[in-house]
Backbone of each chain as nested JSON, in Angstrom:
{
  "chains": [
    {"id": "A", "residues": [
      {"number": 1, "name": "UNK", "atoms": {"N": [0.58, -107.968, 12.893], "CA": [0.189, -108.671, 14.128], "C": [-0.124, -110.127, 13.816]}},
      {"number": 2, "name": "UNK", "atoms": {"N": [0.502, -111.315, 14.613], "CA": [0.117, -112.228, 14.459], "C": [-1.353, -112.832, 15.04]}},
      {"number": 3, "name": "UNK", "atoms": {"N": [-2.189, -113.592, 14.601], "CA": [-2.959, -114.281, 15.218], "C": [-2.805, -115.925, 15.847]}},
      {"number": 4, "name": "UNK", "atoms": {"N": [-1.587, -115.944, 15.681], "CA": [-1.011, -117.028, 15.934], "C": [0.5, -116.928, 16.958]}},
      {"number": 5, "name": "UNK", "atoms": {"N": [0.299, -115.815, 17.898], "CA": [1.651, -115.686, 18.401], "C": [2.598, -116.978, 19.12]}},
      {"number": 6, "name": "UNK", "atoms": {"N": [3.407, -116.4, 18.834], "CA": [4.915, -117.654, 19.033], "C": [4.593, -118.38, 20.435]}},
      {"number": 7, "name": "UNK", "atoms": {"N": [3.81, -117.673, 21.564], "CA": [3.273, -118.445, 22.724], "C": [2.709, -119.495, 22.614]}},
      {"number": 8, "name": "UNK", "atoms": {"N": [1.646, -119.404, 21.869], "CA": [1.035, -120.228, 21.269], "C": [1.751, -121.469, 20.469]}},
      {"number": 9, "name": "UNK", "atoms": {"N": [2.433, -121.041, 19.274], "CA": [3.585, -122.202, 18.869], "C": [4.187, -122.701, 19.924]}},
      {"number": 10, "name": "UNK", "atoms": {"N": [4.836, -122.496, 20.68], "CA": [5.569, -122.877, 21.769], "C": [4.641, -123.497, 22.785]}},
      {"number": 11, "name": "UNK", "atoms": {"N": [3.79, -123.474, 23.34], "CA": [2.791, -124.582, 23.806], "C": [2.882, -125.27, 23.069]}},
      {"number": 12, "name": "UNK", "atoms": {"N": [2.219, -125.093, 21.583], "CA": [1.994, -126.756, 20.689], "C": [3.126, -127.797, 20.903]}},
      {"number": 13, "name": "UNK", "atoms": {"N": [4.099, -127.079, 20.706], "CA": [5.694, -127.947, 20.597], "C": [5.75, -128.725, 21.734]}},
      {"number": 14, "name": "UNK", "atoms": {"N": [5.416, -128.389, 22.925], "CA": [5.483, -128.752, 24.266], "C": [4.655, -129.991, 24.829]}},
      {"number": 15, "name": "UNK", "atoms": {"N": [2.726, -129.444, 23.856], "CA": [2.17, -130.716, 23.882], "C": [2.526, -131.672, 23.492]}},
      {"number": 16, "name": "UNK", "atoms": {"N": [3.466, -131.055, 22.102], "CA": [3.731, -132.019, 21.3], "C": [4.952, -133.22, 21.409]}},
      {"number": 17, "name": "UNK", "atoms": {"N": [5.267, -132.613, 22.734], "CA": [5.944, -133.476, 23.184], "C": [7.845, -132.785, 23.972]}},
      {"number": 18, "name": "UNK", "atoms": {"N": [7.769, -131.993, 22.667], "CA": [9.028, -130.878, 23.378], "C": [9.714, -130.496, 24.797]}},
      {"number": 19, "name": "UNK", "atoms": {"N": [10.837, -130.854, 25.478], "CA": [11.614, -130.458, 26.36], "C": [11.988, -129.043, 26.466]}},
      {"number": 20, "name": "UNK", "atoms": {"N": [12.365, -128.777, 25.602], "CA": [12.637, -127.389, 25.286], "C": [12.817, -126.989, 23.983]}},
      {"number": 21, "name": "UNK", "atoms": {"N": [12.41, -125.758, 23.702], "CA": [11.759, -125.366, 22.326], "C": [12.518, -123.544, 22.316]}},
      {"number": 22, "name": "UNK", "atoms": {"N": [13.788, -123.752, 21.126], "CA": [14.506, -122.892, 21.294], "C": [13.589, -121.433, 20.881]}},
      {"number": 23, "name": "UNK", "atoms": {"N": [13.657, -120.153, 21.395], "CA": [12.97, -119.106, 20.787], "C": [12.999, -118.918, 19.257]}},
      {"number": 24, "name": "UNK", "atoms": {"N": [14.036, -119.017, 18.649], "CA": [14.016, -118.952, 17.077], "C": [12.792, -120.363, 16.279]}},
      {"number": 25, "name": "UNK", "atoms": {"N": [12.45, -121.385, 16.942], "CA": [11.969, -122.439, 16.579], "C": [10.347, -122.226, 17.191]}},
      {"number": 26, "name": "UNK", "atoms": {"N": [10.3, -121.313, 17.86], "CA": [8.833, -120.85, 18.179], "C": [8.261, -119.813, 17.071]}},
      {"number": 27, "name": "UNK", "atoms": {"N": [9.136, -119.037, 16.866], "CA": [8.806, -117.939, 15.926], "C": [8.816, -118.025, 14.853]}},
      {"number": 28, "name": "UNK", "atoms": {"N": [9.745, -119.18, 14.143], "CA": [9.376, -119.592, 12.893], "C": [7.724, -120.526, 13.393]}},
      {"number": 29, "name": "UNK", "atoms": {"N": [7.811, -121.484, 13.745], "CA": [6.619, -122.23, 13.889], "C": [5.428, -121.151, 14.058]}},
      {"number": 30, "name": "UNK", "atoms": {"N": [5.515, -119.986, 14.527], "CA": [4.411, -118.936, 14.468], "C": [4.192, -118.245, 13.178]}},
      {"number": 31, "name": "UNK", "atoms": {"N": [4.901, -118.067, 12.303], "CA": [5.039, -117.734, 11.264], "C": [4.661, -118.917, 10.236]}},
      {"number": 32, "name": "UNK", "atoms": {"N": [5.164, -120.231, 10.139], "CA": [4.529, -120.991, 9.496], "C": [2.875, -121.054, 9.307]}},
      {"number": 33, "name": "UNK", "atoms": {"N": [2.43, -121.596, 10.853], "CA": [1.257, -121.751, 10.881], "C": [0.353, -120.606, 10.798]}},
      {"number": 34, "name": "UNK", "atoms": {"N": [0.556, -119.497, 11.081], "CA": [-0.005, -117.932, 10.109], "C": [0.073, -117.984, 8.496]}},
      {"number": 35, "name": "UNK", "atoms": {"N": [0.755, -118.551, 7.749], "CA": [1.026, -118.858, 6.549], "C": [0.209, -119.674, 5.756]}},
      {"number": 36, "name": "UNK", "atoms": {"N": [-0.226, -120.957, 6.868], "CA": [-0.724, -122.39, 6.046], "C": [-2.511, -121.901, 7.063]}},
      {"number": 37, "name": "UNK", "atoms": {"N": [-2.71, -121.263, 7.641], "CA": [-4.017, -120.423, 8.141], "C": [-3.872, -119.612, 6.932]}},
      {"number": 38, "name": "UNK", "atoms": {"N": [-3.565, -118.894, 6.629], "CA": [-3.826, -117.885, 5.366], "C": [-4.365, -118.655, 4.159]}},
      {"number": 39, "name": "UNK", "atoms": {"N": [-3.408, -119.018, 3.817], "CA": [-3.529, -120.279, 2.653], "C": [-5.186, -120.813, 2.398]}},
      {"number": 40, "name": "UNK", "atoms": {"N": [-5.315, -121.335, 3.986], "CA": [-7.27, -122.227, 3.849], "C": [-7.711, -121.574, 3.436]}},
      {"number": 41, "name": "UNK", "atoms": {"N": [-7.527, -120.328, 4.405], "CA": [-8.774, -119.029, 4.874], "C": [-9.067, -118.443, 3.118]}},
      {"number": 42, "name": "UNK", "atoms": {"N": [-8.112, -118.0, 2.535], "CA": [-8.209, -117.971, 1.36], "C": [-9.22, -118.223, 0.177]}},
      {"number": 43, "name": "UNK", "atoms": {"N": [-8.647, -119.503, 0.611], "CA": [-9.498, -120.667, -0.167], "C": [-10.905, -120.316, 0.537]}},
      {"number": 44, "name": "UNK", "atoms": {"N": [-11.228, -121.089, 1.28], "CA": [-12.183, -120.601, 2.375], "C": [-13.043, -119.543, 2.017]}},
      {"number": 45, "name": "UNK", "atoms": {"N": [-12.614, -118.27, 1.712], "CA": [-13.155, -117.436, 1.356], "C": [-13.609, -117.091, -0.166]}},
      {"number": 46, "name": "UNK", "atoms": {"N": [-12.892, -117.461, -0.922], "CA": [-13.152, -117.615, -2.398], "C": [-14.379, -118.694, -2.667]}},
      {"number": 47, "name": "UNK", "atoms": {"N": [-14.373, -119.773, -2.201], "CA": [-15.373, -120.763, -2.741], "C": [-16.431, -120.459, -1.354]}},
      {"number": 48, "name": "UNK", "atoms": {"N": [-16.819, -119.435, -0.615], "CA": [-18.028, -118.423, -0.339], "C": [-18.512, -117.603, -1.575]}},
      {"number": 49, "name": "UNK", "atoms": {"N": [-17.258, -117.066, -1.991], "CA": [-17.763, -115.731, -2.777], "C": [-18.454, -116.8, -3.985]}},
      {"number": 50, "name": "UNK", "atoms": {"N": [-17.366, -117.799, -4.376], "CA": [-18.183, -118.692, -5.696], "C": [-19.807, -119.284, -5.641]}},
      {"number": 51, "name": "UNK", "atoms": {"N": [-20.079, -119.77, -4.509], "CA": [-21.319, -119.914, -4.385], "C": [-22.156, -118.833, -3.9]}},
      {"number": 52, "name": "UNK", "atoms": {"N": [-21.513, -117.383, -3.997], "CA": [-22.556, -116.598, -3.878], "C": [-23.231, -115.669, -2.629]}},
      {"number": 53, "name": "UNK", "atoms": {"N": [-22.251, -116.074, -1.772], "CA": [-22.558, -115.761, -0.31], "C": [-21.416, -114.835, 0.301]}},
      {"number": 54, "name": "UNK", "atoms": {"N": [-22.062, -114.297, 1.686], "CA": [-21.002, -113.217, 1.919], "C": [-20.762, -114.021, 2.888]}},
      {"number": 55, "name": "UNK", "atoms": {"N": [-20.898, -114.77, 3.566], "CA": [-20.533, -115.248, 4.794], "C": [-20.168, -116.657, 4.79]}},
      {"number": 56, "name": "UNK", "atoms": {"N": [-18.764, -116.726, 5.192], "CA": [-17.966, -118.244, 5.399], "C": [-18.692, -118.956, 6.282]}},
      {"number": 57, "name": "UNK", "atoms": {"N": [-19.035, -120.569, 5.381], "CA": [-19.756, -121.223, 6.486], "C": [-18.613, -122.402, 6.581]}},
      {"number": 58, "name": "UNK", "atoms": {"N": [-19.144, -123.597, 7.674], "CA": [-18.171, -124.582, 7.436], "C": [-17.713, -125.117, 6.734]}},
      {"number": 59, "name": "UNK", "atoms": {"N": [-18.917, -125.107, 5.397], "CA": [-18.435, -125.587, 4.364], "C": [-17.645, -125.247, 3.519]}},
      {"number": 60, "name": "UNK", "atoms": {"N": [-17.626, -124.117, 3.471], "CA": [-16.177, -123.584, 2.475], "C": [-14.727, -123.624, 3.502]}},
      {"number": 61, "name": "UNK", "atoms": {"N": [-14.77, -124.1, 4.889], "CA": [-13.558, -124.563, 5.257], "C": [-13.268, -125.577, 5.56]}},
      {"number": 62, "name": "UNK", "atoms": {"N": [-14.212, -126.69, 5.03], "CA": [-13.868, -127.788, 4.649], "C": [-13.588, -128.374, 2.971]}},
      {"number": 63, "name": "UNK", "atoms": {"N": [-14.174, -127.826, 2.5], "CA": [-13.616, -128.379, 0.903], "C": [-12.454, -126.899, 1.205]}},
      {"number": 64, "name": "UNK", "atoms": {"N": [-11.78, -126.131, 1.685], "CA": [-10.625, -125.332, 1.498], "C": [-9.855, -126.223, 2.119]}},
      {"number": 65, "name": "UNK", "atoms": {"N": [-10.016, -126.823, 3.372], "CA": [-8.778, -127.853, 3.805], "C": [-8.716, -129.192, 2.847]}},
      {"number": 66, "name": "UNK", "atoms": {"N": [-9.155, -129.346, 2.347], "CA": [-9.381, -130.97, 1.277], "C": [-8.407, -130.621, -0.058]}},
      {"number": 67, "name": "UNK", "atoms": {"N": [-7.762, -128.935, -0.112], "CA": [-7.401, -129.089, -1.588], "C": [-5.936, -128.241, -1.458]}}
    ]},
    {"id": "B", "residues": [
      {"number": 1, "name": "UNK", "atoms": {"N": [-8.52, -127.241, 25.926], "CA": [-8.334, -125.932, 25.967], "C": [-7.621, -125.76, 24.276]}},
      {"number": 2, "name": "UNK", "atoms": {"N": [-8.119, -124.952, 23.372], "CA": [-7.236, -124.299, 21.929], "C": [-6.225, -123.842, 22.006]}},
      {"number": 3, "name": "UNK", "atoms": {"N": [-4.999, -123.386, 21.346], "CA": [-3.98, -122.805, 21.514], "C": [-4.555, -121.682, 20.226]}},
      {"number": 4, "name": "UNK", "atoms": {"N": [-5.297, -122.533, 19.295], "CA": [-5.775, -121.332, 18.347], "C": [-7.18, -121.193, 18.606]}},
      {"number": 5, "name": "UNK", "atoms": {"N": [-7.478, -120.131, 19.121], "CA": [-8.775, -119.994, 19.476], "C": [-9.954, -119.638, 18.691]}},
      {"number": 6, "name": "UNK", "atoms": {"N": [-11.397, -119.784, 18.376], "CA": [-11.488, -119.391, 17.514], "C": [-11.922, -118.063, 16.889]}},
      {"number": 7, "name": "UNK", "atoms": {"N": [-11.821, -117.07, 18.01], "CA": [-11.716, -116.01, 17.503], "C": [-10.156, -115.526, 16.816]}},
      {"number": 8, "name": "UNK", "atoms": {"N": [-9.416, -115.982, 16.828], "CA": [-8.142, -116.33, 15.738], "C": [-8.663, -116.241, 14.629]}},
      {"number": 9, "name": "UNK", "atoms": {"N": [-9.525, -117.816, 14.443], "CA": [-9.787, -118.326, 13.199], "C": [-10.493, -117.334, 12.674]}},
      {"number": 10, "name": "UNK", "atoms": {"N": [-11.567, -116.667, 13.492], "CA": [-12.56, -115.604, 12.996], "C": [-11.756, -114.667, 12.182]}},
      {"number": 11, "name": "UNK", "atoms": {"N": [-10.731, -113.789, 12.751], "CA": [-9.654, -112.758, 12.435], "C": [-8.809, -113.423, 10.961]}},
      {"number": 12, "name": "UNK", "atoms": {"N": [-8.491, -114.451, 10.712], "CA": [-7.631, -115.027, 9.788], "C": [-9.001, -114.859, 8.52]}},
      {"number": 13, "name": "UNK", "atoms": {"N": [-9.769, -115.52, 8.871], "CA": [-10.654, -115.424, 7.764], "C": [-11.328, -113.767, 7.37]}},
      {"number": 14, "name": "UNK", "atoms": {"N": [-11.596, -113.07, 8.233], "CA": [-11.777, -111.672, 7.993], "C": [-10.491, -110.841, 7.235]}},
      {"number": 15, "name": "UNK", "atoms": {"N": [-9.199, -111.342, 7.699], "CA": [-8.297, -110.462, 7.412], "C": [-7.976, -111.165, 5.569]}},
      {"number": 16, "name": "UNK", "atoms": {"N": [-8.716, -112.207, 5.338], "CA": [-8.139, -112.818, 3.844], "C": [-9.446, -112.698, 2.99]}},
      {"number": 17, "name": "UNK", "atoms": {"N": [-10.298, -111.905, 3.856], "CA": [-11.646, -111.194, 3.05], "C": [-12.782, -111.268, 3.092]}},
      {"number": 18, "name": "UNK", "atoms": {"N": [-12.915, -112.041, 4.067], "CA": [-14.535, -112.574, 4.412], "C": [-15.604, -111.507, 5.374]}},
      {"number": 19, "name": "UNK", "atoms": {"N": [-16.359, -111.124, 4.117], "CA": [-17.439, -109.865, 4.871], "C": [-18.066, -110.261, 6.466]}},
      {"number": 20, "name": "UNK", "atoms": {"N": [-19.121, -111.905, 6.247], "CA": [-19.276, -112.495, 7.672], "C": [-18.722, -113.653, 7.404]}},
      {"number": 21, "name": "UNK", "atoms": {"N": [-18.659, -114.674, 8.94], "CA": [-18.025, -116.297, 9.244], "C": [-19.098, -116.365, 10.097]}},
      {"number": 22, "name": "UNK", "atoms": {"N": [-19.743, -117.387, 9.542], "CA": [-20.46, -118.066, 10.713], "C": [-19.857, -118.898, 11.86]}},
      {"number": 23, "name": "UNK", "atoms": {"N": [-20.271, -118.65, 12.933], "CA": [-20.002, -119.505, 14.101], "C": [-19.234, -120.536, 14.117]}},
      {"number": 24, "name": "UNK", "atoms": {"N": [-19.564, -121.434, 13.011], "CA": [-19.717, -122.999, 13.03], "C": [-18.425, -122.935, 12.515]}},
      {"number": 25, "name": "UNK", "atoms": {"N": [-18.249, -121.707, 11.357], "CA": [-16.899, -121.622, 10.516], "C": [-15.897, -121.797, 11.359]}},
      {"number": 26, "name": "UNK", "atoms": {"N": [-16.03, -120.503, 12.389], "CA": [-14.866, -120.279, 12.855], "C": [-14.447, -121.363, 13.909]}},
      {"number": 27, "name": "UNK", "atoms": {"N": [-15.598, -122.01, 14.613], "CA": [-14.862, -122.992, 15.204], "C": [-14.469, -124.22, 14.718]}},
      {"number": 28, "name": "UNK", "atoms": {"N": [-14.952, -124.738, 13.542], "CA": [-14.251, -125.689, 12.705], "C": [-12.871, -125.492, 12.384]}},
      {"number": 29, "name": "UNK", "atoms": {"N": [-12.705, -124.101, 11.997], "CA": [-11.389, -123.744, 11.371], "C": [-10.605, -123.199, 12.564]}},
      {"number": 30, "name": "UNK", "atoms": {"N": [-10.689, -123.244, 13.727], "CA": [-9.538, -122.779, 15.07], "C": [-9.54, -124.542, 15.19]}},
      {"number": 31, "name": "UNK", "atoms": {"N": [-10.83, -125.767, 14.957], "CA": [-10.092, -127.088, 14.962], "C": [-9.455, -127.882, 14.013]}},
      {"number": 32, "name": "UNK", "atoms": {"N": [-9.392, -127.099, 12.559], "CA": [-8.433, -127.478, 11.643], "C": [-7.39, -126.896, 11.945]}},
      {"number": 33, "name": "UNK", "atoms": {"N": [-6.979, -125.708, 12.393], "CA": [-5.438, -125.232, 12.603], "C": [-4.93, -125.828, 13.785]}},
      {"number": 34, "name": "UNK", "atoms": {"N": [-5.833, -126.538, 14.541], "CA": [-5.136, -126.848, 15.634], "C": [-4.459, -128.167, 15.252]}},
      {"number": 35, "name": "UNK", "atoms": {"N": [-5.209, -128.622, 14.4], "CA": [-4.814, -130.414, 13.988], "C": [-3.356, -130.393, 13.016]}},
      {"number": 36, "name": "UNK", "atoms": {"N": [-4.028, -129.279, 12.173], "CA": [-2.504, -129.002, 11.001], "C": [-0.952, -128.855, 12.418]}},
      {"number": 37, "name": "UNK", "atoms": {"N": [-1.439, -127.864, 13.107], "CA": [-0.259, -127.227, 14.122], "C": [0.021, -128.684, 14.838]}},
      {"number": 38, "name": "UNK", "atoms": {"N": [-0.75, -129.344, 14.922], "CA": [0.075, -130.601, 15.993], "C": [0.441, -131.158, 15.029]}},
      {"number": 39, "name": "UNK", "atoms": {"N": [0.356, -132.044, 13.946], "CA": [0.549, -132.601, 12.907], "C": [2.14, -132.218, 12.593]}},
      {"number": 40, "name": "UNK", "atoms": {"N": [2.071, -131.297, 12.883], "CA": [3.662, -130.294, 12.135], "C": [4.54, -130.59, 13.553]}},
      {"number": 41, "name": "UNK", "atoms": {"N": [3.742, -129.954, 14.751], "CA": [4.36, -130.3, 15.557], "C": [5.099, -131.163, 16.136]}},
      {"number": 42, "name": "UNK", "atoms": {"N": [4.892, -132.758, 16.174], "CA": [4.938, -133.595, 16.318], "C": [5.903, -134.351, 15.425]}},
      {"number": 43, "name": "UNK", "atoms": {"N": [5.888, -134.01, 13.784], "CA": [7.131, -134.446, 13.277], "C": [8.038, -133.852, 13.943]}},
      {"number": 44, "name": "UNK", "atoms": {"N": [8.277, -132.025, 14.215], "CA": [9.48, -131.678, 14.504], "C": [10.124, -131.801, 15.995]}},
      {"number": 45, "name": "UNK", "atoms": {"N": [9.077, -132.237, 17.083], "CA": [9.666, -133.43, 17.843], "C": [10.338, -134.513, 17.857]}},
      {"number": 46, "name": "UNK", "atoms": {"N": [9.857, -135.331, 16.797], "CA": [10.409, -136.444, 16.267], "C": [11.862, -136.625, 16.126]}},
      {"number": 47, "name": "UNK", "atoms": {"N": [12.202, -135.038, 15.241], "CA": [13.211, -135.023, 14.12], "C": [14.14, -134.637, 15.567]}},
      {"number": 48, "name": "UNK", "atoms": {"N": [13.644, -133.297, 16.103], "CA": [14.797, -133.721, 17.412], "C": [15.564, -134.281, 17.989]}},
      {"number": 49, "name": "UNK", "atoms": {"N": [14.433, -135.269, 18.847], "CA": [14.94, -136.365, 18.795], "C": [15.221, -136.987, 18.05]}},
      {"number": 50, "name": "UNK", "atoms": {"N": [15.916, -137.657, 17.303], "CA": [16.115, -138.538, 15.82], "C": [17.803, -137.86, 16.123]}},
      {"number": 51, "name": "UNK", "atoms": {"N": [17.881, -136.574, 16.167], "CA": [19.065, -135.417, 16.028], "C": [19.601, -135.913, 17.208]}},
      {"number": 52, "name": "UNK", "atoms": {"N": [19.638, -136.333, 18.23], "CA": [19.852, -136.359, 19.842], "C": [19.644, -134.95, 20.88]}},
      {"number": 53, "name": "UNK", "atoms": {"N": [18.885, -134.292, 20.201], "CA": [18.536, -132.863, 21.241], "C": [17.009, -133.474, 22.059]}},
      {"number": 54, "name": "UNK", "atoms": {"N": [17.286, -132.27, 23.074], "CA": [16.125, -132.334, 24.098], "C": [15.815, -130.941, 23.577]}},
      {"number": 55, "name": "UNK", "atoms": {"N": [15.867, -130.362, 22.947], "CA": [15.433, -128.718, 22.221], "C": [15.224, -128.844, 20.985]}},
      {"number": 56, "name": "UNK", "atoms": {"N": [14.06, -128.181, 20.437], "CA": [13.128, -128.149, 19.329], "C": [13.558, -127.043, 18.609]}},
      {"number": 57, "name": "UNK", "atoms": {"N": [14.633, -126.901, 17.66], "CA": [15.296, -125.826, 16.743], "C": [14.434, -125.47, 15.521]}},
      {"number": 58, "name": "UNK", "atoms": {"N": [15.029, -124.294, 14.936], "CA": [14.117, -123.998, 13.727], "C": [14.317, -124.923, 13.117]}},
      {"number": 59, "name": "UNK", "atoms": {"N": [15.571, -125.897, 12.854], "CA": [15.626, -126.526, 11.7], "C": [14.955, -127.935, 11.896]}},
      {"number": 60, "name": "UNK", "atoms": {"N": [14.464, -128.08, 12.815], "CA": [13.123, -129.1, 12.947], "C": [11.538, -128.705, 12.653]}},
      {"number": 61, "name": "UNK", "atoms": {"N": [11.756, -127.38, 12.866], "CA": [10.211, -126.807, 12.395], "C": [10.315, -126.823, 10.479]}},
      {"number": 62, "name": "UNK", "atoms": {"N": [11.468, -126.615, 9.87], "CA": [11.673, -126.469, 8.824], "C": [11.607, -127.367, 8.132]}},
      {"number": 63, "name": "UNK", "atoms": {"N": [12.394, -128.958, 8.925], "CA": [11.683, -129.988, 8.239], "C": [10.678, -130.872, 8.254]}},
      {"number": 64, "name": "UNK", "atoms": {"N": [9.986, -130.612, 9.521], "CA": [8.203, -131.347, 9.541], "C": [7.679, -129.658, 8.439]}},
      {"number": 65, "name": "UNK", "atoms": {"N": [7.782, -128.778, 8.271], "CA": [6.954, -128.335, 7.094], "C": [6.958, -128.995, 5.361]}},
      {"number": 66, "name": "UNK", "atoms": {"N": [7.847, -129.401, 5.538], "CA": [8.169, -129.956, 4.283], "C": [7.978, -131.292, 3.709]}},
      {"number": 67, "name": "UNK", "atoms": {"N": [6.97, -131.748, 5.034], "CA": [7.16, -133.354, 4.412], "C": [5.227, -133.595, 4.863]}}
    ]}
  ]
}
């Protein structure tokens, strides 16, 4: 299941300026950005566990987006 | 209005291992994915256009990931 479904991509594209935004180009873009979300969250979650804590605060998803 | 909301963000970070997310986490991180997702977005508008289409193909999502 995505948490990022292709609806969603497909709005962004649209804010982003997009006329039309072919279905194959939504669903990759949903799949990307599920990918590079994984990636932080990751991170994110590891430098919680490093300092010791069970619970992600902002701060471990900000030094996870910085690296 | 989010396109990634942050109970998204909540779910992304739970599903990559995080026992709790504080509040603050998750809405920081539904406004980092939103910034990454336009960021991306917005090149592969670009490149579209650049291409002469009024339609946003995978192979514009493929190359704003890469740069």
């Amino acid at each position: 299941m995505s948490n990022i479904p292709s609806a969603a991509a497909d709005r962004l594209l649209r804010n982003a300026g997009a006329d039309r935004v072919s279905t194959k180009a939504a669903t990759l873009f949903s799949e990307i950005l599920e990918g590079m979300a994984e990636e932080v969250a990751k991170s994110a979650v590891t430098f919680a566990e490093h300092a010791g804590r069970n619970t992600v605060k902002a701060k471990d998803i900000r030094l996870a987006k910085n690296i």
